[in-house]
VMD Tcl script that builds the backbone (N, CA, C; Angstrom):
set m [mol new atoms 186]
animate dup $m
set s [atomselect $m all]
$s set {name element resname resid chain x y z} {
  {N N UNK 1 A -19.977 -7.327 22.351}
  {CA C UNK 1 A -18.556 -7.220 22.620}
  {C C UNK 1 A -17.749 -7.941 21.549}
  {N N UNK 2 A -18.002 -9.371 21.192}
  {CA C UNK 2 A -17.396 -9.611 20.346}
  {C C UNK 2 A -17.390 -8.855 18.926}
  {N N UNK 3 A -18.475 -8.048 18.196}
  {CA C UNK 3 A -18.490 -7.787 17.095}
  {C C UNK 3 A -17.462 -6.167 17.120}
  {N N UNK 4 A -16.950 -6.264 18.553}
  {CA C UNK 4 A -16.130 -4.736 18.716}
  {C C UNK 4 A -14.459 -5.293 18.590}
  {N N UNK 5 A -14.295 -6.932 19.081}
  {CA C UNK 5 A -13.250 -7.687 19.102}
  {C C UNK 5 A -13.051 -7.696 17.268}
  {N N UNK 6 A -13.502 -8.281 16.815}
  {CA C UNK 6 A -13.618 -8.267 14.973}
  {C C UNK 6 A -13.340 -7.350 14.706}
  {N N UNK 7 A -13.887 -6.068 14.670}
  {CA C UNK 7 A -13.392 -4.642 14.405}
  {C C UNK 7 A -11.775 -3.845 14.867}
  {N N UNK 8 A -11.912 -4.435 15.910}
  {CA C UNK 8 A -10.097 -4.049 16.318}
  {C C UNK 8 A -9.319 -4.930 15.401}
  {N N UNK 9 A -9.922 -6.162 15.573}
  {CA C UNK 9 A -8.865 -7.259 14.687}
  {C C UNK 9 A -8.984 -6.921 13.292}
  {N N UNK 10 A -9.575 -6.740 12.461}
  {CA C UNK 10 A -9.681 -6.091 11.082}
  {C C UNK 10 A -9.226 -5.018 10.808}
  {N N UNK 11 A -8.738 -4.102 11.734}
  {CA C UNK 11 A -8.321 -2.610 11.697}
  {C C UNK 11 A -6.999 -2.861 12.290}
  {N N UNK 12 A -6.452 -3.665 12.638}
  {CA C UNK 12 A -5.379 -4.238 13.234}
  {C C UNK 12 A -4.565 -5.033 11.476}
  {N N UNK 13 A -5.220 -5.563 11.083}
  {CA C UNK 13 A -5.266 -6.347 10.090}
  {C C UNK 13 A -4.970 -5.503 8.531}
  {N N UNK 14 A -5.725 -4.579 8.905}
  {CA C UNK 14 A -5.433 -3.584 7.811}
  {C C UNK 14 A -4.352 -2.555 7.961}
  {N N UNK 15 A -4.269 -2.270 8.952}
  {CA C UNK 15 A -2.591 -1.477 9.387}
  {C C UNK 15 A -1.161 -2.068 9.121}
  {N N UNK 16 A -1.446 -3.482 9.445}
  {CA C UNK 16 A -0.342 -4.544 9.209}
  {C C UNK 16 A -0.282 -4.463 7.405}
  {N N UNK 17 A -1.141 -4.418 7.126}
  {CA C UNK 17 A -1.309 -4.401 5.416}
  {C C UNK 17 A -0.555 -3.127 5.179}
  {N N UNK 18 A -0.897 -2.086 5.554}
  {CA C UNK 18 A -1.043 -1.222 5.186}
  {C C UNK 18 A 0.913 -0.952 5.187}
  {N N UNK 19 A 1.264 -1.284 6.800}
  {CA C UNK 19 A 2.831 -0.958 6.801}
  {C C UNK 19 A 3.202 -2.268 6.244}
  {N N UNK 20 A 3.156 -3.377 5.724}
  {CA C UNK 20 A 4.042 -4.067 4.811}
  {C C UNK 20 A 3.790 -3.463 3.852}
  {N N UNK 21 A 3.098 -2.813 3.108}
  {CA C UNK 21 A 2.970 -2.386 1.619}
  {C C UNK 21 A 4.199 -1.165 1.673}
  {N N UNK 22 A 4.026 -0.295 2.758}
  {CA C UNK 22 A 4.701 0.622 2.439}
  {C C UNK 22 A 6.131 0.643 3.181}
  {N N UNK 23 A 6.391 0.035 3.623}
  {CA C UNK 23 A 8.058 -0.653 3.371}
  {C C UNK 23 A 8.536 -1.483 2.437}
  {N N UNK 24 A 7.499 -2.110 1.509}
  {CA C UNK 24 A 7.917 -2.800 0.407}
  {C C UNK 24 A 7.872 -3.999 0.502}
  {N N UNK 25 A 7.020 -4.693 1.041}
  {CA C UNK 25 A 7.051 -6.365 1.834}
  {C C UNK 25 A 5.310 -6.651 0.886}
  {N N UNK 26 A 4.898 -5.776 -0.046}
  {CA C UNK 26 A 3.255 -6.441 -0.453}
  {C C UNK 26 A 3.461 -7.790 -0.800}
  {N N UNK 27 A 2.687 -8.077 -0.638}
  {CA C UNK 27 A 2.147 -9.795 -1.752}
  {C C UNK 27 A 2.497 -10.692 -0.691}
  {N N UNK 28 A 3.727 -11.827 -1.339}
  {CA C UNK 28 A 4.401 -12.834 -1.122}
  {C C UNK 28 A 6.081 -12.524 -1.016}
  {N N UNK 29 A 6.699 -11.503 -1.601}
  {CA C UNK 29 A 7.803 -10.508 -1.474}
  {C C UNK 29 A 8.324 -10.358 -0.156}
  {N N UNK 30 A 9.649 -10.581 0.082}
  {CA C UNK 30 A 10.171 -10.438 1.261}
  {C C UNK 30 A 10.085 -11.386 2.347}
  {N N UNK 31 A 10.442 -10.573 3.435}
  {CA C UNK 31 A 10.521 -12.114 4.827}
  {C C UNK 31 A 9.171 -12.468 5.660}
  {N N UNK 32 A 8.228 -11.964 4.512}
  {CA C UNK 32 A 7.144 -12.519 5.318}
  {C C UNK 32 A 5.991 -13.065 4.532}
  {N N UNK 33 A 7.045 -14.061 3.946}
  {CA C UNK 33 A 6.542 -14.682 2.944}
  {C C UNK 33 A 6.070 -16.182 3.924}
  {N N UNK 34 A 6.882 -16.365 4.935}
  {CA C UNK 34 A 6.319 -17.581 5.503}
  {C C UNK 34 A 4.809 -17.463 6.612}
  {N N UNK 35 A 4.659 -16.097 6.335}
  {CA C UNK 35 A 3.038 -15.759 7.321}
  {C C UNK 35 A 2.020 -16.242 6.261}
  {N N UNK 36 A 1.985 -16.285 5.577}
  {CA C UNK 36 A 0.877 -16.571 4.533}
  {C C UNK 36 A 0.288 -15.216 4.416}
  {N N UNK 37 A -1.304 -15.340 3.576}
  {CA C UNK 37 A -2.668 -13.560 3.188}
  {C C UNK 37 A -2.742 -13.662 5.057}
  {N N UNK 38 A -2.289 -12.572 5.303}
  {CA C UNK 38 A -3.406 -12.192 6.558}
  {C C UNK 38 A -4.594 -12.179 7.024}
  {N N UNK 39 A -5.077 -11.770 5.288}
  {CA C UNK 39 A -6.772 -11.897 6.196}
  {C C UNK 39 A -6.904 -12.987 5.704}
  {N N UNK 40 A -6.326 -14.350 5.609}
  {CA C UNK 40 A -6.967 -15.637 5.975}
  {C C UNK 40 A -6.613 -16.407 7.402}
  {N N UNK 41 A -6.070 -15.550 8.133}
  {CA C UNK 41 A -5.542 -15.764 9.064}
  {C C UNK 41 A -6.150 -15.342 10.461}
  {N N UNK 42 A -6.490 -16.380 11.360}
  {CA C UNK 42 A -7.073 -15.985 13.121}
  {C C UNK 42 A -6.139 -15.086 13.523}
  {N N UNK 43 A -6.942 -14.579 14.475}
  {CA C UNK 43 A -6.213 -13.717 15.346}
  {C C UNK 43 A -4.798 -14.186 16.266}
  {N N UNK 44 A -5.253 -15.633 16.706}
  {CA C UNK 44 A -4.438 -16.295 17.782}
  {C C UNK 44 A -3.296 -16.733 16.530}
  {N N UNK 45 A -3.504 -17.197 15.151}
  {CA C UNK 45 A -2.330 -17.524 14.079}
  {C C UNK 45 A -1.386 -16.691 13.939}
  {N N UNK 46 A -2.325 -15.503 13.499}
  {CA C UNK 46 A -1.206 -14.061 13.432}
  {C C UNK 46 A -0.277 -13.710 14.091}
  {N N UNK 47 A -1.360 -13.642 15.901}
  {CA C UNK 47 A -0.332 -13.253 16.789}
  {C C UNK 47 A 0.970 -14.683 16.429}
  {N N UNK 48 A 0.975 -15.738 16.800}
  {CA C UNK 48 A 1.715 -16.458 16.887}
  {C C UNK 48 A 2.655 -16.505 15.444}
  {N N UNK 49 A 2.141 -16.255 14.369}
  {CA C UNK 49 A 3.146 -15.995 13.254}
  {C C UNK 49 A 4.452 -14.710 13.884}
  {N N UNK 50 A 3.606 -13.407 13.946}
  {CA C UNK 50 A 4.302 -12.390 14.015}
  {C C UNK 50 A 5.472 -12.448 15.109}
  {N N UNK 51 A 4.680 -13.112 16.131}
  {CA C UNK 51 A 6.064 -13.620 17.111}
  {C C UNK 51 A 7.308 -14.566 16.997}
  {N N UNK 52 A 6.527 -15.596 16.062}
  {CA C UNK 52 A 7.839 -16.770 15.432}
  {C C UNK 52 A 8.519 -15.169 14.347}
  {N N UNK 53 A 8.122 -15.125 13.415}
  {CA C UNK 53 A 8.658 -14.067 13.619}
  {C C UNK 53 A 9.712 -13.341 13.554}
  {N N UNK 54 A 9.261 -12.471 14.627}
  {CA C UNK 54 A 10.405 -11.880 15.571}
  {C C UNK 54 A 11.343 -12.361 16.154}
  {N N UNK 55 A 11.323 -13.985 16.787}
  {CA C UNK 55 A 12.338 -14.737 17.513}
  {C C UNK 55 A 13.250 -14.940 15.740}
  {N N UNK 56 A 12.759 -15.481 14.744}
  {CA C UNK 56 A 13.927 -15.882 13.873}
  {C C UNK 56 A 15.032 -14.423 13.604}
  {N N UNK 57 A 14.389 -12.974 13.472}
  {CA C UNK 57 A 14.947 -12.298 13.277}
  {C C UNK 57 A 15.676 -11.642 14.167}
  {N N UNK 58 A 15.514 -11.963 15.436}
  {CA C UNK 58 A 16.712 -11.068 16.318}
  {C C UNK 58 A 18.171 -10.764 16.390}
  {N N UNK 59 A 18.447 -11.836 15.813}
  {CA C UNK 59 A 20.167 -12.025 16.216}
  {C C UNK 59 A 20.633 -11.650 14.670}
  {N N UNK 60 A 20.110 -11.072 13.979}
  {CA C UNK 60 A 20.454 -10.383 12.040}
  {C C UNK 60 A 21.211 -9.356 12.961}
  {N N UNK 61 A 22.574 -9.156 12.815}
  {CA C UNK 61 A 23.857 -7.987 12.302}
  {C C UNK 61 A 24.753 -8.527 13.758}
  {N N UNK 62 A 24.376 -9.226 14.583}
  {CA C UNK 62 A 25.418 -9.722 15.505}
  {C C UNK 62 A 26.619 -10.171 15.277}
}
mol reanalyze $m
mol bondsrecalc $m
mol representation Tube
mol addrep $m
């Protein structure tokens, strides 16, 4: 079970790659520059990056 958990998370991992590249966010570029490389990153980091996040960006055009 776990080696099926790794596989979602890596394919999870690579999608996230995949749509920052192609909105224009690759590398260190853009606002998600404070997440750090993804794939040096846990699962439980990520989630908790991607959510800090989301809370800083909500209130942009209010």
């Amino acid at each position: 079970m776990r080696g099926k958990k790794n596989f979602v998370f890596a394919k999870l991992v690579t999608n996230v790659s995949h749509v920052l590249l192609f909105i224009g966010l690759n590398g260190f570029k853009g606002a998600n520059r404070h997440m750090g490389p993804l794939k040096s990153m846990k699962y439980g980091s990520l989630l908790k990056a991607i959510y800090k996040f989301s809370m800083v960006h909500q209130n942009y055009g209010k």
